[in-house]
C-alpha positions as CSV (number, residue, x, y, z in Angstrom):
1,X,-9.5,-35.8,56.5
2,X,-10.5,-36.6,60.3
3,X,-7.5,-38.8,60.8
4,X,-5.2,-36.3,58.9
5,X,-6.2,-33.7,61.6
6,X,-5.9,-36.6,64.6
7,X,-2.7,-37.3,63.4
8,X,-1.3,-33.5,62.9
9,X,-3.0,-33.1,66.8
10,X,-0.9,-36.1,67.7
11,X,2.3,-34.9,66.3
12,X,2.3,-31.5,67.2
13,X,-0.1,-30.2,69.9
14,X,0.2,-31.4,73.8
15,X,-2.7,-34.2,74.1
16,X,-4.0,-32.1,77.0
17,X,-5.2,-29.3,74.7
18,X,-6.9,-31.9,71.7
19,X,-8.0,-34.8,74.0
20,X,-11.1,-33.4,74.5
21,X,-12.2,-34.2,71.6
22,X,-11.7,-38.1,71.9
23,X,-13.8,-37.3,75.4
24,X,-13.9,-37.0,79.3
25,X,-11.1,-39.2,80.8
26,X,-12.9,-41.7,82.8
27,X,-11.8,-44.5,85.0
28,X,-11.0,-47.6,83.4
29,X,-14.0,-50.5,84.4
30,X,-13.3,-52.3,87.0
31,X,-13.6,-55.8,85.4
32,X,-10.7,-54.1,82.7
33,X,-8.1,-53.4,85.2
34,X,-4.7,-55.1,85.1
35,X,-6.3,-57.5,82.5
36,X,-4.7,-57.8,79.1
37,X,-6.6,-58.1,75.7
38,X,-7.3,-61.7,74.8
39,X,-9.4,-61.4,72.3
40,X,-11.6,-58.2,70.9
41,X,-14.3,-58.7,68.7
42,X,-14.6,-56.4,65.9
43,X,-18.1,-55.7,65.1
44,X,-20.9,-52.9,65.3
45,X,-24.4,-52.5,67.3
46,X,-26.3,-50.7,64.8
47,X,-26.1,-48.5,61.2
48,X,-24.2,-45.7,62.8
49,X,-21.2,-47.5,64.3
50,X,-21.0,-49.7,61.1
51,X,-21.3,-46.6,59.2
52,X,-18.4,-45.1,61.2
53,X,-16.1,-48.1,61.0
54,X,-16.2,-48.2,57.4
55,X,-15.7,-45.1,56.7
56,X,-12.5,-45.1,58.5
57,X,-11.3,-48.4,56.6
58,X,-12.4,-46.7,53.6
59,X,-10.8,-43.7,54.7
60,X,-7.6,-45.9,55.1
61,X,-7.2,-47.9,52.0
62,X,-7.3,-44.1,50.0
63,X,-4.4,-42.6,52.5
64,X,-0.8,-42.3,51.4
65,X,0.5,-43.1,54.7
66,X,-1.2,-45.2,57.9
67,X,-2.1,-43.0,60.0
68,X,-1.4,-44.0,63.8
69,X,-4.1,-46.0,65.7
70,X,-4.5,-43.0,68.0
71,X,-5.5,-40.8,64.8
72,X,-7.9,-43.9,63.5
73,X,-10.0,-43.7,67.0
74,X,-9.8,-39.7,67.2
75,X,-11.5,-40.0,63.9
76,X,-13.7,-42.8,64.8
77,X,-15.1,-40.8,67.7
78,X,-15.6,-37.6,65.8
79,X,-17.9,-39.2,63.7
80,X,-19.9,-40.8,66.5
81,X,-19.9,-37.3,68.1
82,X,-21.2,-35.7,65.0
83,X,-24.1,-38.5,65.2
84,X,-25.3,-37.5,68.4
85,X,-23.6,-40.3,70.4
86,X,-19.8,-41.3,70.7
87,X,-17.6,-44.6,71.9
88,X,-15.2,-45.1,74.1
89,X,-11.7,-44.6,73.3
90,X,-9.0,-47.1,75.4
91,X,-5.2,-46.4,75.0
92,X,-3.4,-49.6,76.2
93,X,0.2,-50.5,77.3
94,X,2.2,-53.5,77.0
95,X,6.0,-54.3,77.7
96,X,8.3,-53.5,74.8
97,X,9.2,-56.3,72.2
98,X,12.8,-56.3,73.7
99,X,12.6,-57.7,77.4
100,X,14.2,-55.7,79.9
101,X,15.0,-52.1,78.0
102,X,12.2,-51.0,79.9
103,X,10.0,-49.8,76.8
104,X,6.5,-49.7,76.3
105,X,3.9,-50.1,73.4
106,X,0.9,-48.0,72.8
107,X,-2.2,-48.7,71.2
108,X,-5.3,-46.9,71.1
109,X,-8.6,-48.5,70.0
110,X,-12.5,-47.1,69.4
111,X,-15.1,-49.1,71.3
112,X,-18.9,-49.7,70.0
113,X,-21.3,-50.9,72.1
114,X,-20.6,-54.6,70.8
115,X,-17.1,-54.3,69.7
116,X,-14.4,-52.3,68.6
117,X,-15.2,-50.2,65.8
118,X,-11.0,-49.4,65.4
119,X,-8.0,-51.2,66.4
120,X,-9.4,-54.1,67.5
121,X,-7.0,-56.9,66.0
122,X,-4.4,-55.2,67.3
123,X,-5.3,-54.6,71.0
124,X,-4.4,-58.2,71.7
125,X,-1.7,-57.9,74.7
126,X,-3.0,-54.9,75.5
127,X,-4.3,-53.7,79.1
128,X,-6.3,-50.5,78.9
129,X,-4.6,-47.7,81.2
130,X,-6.9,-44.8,80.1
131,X,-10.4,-44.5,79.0
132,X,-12.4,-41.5,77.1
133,X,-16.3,-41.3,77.1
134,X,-18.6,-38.9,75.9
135,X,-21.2,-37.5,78.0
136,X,-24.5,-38.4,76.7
137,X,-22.3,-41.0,74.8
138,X,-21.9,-45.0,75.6
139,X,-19.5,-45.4,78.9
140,X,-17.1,-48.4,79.3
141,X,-19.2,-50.4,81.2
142,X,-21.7,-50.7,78.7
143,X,-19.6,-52.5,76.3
144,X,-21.2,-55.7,75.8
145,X,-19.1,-58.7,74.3
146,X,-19.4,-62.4,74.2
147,X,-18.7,-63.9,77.0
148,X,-16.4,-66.1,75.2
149,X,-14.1,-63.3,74.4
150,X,-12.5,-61.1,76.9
151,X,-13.1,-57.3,77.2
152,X,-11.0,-55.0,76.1
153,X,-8.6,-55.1,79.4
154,X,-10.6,-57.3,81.0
């Protein structure tokens, strides 16, 4: 039901009046700027963030349509919320498929404190351009990966 709701919010309300919910707009880490995605392990720290990745690849398989990867992290993070913590949320750009039309891609992804918890196989390419935290939540530069992989934009 969370990403039906993330997905309507997507669609139809300005992101300024519903982004609130994925968090406080924070600045991208400094190790994450102007670096594309390499590599983003998917994987949880504890219970809860397994819990909540599950449940939104559960939550996925039942859907009659995919939501978008936006929706999938809005979800994520309500979840986390609702727990009493919350991730980090990184929308990313890359240059359009088609060189030169000046097009970009989006894609949004829901950061654990060891991985992505959403979107992580897809963020390849990707360089984070905005970041949501929660307060009391985990912030950006307490994302701990392997330091053979490279962070999410960094």
């Amino acid at each position: 039901m969370l990403m039906i709701v993330g997905a309507a919010a997507q669609k139809w309300v300005p992101m300024p009046r519903w982004s609130g919910v994925l968090g406080d707009h924070a600045e991208v880490p400094l190790a994450w700027r102007g670096q594309s995605v390499a590599e983003l392990p998917v994987r949880a720290e504890d219970d809860v963030e397994r819990a909540v990745a599950v449940a939104v690849d559960r939550a996925l398989a039942h859907l009659p349509v995919q939501p978008s990867c936006l929706a999938q992290a809005f979800a994520g993070q309500v979840m986390l919320r609702r727990r009493g913590g919350g991730g980090v949320v990184v929308i990313g750009l890359r240059r359009g498929a088609t060189a030169g039309d000046g097009r970009w891609d989006a894609h949004a992804w829901l950061l654990g404190r060891e991985g992505a918890l959403t979107g992580g196989p897809a963020a390849a390419g990707f360089t984070a351009t905005t970041v949501f935290e929660t307060p009391g939540g985990l912030h950006g530069a307490e994302v701990h990966l392997d330091a053979g992989t490279t962070p999410p934009g960094g």
